[in-house]
C-alpha positions as CSV (number, residue, x, y, z in Angstrom):
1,X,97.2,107.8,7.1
2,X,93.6,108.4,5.4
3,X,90.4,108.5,6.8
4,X,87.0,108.6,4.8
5,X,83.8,110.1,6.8
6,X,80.3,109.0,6.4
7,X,79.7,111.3,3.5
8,X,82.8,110.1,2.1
9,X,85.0,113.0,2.1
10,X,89.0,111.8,2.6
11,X,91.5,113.5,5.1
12,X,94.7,113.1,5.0
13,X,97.8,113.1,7.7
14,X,97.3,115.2,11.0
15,X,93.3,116.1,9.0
16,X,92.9,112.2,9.4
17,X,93.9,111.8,12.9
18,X,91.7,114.6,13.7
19,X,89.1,113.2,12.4
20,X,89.6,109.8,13.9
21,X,90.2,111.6,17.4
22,X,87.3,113.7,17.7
23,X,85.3,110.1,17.5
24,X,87.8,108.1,19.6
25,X,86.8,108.9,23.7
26,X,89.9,110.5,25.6
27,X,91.1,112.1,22.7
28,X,88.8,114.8,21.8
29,X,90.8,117.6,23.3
30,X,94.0,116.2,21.1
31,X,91.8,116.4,18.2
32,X,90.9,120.5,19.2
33,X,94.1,121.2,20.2
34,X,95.5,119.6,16.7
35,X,93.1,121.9,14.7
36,X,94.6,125.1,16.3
37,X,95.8,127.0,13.4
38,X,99.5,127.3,14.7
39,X,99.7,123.9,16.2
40,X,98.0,122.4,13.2
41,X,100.6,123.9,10.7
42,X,103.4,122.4,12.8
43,X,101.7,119.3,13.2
44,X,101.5,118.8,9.0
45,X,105.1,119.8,9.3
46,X,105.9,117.1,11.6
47,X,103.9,114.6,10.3
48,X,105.5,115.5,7.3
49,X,108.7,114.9,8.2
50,X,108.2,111.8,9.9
51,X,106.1,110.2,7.1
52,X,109.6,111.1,4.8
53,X,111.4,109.2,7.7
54,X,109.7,106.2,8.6
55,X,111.4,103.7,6.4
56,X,115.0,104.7,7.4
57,X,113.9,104.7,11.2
58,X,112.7,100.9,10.3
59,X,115.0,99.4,8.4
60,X,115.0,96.1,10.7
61,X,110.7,95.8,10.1
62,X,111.7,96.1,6.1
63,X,114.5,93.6,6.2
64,X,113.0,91.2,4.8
65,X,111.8,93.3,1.6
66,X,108.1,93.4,3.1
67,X,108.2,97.7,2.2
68,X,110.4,97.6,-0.6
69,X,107.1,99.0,-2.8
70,X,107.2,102.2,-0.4
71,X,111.1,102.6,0.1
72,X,112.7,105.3,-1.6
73,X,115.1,104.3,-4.3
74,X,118.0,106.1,-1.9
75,X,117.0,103.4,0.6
76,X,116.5,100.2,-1.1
């Protein structure tokens, strides 16, 4: 996930859904909370982790070879 701001500066991951949150209305305080320096390090961790996962978690959506560009070479 990427997300360019109107002075086009690029965030990436948990920084982009930040970004994105603190414009989108009823998710301001998730944006905040996300920015909390100990709850924004576990965030990039997670997000990390998922990111790394999402292809195995989603094999049926990539059946039909629509992610083999993204699929790690252990998962094609």
């Amino acid at each position: 996930m990427q997300a360019v701001d109107s002075n086009g500066r690029v965030f990436g991951g948990v920084d982009a859904w930040t970004r994105i949150g603190r414009l989108l209305p009823g998710w301001n305080l998730v944006a905040w909370i996300l920015l909390v320096p100990g709850i924004h390090w576990l965030a990039v961790k997670t997000y990390g982790w998922i990111a790394r996962n999402r292809y195995r978690w989603n094999r049926a959506a990539c059946a039909d070879g629509t992610c083999g560009v993204h699929l790690p070479e252990n998962l094609k």
